[in-house]
N, CA, C and O atoms as a GROMACS GRO file, in nm:
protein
  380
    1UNK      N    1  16.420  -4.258   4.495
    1UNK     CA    2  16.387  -4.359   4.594
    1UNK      C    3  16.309  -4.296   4.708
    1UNK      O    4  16.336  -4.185   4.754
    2UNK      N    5  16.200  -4.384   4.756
    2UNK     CA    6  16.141  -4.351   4.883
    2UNK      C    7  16.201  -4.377   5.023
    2UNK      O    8  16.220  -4.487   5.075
    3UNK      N    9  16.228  -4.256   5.073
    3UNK     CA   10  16.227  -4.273   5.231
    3UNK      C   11  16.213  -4.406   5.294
    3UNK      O   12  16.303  -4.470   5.348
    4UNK      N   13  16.073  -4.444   5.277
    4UNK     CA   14  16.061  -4.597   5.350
    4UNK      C   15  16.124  -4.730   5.263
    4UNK      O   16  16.111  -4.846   5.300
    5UNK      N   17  16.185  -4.693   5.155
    5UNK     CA   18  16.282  -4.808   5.067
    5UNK      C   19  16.395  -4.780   5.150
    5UNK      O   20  16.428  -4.874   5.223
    6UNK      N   21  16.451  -4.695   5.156
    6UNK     CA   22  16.594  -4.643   5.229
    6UNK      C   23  16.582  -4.697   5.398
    6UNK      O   24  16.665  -4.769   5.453
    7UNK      N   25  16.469  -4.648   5.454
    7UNK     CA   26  16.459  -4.758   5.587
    7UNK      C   27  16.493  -4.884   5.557
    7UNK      O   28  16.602  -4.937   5.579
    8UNK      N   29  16.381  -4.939   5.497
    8UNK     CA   30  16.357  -5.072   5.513
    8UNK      C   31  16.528  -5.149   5.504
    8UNK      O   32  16.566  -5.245   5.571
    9UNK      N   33  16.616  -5.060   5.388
    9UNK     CA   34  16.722  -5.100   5.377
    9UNK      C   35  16.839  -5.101   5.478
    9UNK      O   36  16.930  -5.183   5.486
   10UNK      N   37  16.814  -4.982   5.560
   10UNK     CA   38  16.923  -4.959   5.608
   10UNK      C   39  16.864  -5.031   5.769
   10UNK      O   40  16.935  -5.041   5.868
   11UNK      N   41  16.760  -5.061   5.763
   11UNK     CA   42  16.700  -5.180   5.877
   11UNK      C   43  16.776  -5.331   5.820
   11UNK      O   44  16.826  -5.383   5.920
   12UNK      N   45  16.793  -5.387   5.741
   12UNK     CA   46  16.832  -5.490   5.681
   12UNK      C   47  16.990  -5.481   5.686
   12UNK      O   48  17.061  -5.538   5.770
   13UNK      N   49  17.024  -5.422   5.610
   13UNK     CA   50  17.209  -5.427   5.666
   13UNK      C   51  17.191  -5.422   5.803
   13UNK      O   52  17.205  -5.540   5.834
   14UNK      N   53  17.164  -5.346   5.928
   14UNK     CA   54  17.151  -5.342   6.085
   14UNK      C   55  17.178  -5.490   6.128
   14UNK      O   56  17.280  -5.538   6.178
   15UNK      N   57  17.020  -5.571   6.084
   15UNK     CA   58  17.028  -5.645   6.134
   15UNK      C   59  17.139  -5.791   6.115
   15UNK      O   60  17.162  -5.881   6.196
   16UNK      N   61  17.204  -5.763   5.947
   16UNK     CA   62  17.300  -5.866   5.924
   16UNK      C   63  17.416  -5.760   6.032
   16UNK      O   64  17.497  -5.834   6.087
   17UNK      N   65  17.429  -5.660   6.056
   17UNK     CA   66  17.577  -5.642   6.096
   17UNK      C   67  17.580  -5.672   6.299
   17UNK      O   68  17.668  -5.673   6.386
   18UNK      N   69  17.426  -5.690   6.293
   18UNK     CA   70  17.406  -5.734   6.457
   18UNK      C   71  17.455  -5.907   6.437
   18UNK      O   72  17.530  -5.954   6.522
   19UNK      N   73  17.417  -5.979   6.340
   19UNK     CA   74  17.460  -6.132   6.334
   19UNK      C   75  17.648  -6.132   6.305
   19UNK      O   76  17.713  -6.234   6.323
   20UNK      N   77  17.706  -6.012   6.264
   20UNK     CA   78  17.814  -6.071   6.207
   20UNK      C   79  17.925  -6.025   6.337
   20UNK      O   80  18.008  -6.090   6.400
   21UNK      N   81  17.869  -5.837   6.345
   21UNK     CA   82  17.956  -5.842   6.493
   21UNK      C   83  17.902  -5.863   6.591
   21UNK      O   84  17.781  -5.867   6.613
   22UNK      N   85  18.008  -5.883   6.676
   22UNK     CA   86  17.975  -5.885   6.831
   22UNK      C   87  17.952  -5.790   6.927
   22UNK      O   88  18.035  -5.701   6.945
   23UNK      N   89  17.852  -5.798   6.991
   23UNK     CA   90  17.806  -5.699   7.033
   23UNK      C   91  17.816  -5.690   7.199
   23UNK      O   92  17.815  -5.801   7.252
   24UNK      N   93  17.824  -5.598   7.275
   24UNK     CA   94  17.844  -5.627   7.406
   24UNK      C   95  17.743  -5.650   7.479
   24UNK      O   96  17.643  -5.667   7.409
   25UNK      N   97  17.717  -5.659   7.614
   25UNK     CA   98  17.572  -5.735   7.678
   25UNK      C   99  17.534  -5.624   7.703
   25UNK      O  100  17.412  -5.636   7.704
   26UNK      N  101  17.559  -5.514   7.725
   26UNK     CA  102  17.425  -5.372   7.736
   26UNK      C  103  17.384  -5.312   7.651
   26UNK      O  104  17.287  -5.240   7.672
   27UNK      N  105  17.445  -5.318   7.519
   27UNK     CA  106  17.366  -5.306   7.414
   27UNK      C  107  17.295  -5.412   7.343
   27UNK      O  108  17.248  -5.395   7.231
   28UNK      N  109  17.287  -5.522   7.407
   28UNK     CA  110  17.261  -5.621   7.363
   28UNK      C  111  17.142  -5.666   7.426
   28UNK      O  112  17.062  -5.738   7.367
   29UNK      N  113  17.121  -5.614   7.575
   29UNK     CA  114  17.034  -5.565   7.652
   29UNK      C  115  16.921  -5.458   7.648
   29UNK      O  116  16.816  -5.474   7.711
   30UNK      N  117  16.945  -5.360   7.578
   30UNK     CA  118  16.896  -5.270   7.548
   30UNK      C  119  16.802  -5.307   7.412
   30UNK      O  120  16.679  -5.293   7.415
   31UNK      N  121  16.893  -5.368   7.260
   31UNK     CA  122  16.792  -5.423   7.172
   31UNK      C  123  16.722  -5.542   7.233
   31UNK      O  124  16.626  -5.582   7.167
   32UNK      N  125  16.745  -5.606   7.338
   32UNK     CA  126  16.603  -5.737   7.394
   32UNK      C  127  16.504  -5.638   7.383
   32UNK      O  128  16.424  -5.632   7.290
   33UNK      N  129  16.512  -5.524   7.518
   33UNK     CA  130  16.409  -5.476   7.600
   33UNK      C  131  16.366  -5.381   7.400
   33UNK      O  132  16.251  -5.338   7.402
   34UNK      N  133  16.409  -5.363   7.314
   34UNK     CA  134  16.372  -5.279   7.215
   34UNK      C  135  16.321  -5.399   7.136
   34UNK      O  136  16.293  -5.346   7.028
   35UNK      N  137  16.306  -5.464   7.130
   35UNK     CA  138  16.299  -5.604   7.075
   35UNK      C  139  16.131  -5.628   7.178
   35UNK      O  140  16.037  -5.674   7.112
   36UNK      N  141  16.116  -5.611   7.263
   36UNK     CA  142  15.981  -5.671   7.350
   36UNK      C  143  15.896  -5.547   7.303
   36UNK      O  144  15.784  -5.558   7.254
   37UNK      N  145  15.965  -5.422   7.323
   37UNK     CA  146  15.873  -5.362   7.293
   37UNK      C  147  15.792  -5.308   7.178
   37UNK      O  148  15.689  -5.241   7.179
   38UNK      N  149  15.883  -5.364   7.054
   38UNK     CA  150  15.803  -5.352   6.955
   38UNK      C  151  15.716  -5.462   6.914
   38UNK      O  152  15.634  -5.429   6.828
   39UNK      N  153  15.711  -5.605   6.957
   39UNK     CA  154  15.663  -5.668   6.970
   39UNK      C  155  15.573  -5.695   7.033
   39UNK      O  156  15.508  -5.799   7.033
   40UNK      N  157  15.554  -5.549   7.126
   40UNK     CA  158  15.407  -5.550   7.207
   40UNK      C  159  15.297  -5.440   7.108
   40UNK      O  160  15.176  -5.427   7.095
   41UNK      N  161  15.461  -5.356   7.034
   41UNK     CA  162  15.364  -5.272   6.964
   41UNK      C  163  15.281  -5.314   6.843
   41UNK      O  164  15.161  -5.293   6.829
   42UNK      N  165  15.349  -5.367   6.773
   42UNK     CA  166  15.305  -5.511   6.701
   42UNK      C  167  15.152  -5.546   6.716
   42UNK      O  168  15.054  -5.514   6.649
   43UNK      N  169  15.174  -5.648   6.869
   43UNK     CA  170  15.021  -5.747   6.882
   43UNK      C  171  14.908  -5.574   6.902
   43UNK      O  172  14.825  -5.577   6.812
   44UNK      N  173  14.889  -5.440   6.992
   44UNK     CA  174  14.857  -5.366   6.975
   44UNK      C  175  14.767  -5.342   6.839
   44UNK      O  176  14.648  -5.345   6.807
   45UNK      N  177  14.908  -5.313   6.776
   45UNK     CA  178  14.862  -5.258   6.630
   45UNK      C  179  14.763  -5.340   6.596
   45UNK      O  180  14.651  -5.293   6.574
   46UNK      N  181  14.795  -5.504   6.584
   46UNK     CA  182  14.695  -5.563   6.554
   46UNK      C  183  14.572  -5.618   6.576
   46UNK      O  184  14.478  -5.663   6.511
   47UNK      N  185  14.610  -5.596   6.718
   47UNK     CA  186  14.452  -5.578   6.781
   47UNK      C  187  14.347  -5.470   6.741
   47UNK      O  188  14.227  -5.495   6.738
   48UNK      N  189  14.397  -5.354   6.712
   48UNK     CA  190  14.284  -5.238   6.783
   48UNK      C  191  14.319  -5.151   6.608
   48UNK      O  192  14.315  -5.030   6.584
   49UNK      N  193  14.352  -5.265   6.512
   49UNK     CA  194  14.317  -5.215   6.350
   49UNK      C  195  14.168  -5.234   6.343
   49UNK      O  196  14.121  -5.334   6.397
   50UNK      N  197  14.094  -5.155   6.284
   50UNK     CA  198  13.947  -5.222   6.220
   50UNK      C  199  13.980  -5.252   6.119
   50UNK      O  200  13.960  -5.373   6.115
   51UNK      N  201  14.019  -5.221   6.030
   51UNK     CA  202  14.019  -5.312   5.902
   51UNK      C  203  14.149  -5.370   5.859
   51UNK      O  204  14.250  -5.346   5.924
   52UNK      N  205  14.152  -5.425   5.780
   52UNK     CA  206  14.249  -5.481   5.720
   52UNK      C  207  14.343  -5.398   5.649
   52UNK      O  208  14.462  -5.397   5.682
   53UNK      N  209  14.304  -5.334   5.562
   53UNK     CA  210  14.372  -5.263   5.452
   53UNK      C  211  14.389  -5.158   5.504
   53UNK      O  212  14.417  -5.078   5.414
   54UNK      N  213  14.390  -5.078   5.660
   54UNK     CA  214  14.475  -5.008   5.695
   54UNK      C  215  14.600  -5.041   5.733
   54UNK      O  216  14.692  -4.960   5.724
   55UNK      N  217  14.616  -5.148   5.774
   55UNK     CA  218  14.776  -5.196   5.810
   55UNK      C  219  14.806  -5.301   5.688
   55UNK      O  220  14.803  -5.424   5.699
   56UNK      N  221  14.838  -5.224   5.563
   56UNK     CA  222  14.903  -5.313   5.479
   56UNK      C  223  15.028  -5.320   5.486
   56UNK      O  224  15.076  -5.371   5.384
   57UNK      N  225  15.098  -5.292   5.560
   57UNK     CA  226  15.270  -5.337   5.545
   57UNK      C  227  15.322  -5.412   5.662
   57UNK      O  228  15.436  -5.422   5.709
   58UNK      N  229  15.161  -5.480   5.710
   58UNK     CA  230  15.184  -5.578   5.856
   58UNK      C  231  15.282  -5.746   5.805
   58UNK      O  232  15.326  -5.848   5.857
   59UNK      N  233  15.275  -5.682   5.679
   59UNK     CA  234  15.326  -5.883   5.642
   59UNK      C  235  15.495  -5.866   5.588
   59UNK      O  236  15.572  -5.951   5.542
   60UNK      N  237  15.514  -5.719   5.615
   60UNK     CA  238  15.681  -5.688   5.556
   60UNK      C  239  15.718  -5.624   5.710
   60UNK      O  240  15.834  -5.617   5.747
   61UNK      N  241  15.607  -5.579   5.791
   61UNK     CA  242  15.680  -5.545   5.943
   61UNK      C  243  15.665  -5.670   6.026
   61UNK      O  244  15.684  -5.656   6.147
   62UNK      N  245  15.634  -5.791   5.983
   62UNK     CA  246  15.626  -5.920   6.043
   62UNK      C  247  15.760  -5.954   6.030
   62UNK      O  248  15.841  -5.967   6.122
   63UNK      N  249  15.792  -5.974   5.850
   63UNK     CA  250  15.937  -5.973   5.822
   63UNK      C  251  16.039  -5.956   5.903
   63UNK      O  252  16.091  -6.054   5.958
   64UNK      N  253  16.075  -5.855   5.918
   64UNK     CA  254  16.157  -5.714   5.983
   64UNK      C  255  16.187  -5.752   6.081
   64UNK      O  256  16.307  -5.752   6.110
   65UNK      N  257  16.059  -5.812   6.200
   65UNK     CA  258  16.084  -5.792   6.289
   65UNK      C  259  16.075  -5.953   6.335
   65UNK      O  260  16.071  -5.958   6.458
   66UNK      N  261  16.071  -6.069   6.281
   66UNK     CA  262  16.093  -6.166   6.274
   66UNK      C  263  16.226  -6.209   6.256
   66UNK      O  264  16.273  -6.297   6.329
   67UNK      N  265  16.317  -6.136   6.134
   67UNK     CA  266  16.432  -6.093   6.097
   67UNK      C  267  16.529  -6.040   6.206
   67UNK      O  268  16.638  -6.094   6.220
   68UNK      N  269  16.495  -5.942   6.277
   68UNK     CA  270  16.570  -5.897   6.390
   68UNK      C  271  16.548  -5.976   6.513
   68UNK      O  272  16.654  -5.960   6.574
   69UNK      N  273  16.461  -6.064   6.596
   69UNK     CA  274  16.430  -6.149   6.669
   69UNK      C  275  16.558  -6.278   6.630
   69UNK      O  276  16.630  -6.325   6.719
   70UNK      N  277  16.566  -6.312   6.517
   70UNK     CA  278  16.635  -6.386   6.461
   70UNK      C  279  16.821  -6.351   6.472
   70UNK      O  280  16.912  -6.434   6.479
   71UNK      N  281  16.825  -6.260   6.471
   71UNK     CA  282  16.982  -6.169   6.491
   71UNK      C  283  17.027  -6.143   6.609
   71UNK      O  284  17.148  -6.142   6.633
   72UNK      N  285  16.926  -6.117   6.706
   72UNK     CA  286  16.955  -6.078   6.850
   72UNK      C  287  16.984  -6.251   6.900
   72UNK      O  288  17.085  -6.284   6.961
   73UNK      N  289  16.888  -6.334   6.867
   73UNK     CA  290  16.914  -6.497   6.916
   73UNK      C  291  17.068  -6.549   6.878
   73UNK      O  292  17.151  -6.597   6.955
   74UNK      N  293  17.081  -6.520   6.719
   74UNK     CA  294  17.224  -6.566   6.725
   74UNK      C  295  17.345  -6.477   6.782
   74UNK      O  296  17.457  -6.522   6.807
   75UNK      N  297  17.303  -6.335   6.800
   75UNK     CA  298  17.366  -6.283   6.906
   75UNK      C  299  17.425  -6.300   7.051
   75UNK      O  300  17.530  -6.275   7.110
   76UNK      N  301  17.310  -6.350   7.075
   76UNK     CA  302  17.246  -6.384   7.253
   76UNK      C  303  17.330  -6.550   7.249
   76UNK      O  304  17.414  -6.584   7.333
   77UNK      N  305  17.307  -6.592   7.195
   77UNK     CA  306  17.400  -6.744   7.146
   77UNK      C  307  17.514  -6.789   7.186
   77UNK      O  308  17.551  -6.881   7.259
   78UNK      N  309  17.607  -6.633   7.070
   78UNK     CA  310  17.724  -6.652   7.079
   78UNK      C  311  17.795  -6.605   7.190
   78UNK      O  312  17.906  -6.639   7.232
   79UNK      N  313  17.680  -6.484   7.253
   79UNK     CA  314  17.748  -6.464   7.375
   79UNK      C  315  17.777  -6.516   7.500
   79UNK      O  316  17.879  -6.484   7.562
   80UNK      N  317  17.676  -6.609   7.548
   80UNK     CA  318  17.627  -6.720   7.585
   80UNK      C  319  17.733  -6.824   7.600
   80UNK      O  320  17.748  -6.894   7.700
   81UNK      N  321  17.819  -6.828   7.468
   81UNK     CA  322  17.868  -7.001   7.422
   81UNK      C  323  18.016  -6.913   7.438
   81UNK      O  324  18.117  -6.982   7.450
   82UNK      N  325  18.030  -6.780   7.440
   82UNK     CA  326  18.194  -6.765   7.414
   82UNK      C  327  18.257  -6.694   7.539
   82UNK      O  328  18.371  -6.730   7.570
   83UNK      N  329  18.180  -6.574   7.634
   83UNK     CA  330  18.178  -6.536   7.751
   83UNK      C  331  18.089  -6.578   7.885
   83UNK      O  332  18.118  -6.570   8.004
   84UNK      N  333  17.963  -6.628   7.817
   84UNK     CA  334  17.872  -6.724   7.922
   84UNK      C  335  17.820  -6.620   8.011
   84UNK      O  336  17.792  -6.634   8.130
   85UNK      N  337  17.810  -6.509   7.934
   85UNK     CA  338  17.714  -6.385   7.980
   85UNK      C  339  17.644  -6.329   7.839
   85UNK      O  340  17.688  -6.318   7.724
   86UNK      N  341  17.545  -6.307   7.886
   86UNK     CA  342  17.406  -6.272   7.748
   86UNK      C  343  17.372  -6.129   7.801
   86UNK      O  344  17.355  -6.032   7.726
   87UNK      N  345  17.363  -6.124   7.947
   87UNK     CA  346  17.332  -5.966   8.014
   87UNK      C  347  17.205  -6.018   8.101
   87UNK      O  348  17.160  -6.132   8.115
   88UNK      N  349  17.167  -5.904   8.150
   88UNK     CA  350  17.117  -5.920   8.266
   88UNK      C  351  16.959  -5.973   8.193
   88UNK      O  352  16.905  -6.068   8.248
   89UNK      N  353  16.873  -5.894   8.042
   89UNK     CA  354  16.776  -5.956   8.047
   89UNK      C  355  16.791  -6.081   8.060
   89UNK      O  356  16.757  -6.122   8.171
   90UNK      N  357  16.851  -6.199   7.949
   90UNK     CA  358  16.852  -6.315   7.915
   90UNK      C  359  16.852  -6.362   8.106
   90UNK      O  360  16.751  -6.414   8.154
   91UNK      N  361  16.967  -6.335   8.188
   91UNK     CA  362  16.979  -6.396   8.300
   91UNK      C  363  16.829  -6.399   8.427
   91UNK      O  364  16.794  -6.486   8.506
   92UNK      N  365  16.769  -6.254   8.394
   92UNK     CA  366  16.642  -6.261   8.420
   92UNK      C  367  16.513  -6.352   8.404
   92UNK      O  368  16.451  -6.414   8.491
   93UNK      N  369  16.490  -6.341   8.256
   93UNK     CA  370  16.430  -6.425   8.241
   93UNK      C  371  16.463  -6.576   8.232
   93UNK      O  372  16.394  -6.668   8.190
   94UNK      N  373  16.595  -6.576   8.287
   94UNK     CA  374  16.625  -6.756   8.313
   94UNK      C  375  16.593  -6.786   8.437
   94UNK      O  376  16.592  -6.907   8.462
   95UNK      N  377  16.562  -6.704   8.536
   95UNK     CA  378  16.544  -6.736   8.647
   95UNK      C  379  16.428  -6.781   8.720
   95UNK      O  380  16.437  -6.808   8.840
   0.00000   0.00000   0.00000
């Protein structure tokens, strides 16, 4: 097996075990702000590619990271709905 099969995997269990436990608001804080910033690295990447077929694994790191956006929300949710604290980003940007 390849290295980046073994990521991709052990990125995928992560993100189901961020939906199943609960997580506290500074680490929960910490994946937002890790969460923005790969999502800046992201639009980047895709700006300032010239071609196409150098970033071929943009439609499985869309995945990924669509996938984890998705885990931190029902995260952010439950924290929200059961202590009525998410952490300081979420309260930030509510303001």
């Amino acid at each position: 097996m390849k290295l980046g099969n073994v990521l991709v995997a052990l990125a995928v269990i992560f993100i189901v075990l961020i939906i199943i436990i609960p997580i506290n608001t500074k680490l929960l804080d910490f994946l937002l702000i890790l969460n923005i910033s790969f999502s800046l690295l992201i639009l980047l990447l895709s700006m300032y590619a010239e071609d196409a077929l150098k970033i071929t694994v943009f439609p499985s790191l869309l995945l990924l990271a669509t996938l984890f956006r998705l885990s931190l929300n029902i995260s952010t949710t439950r924290e929200i709905l059961t202590n009525a604290d998410a952490g300081k980003v979420i309260e930030t940007f509510g303001e």
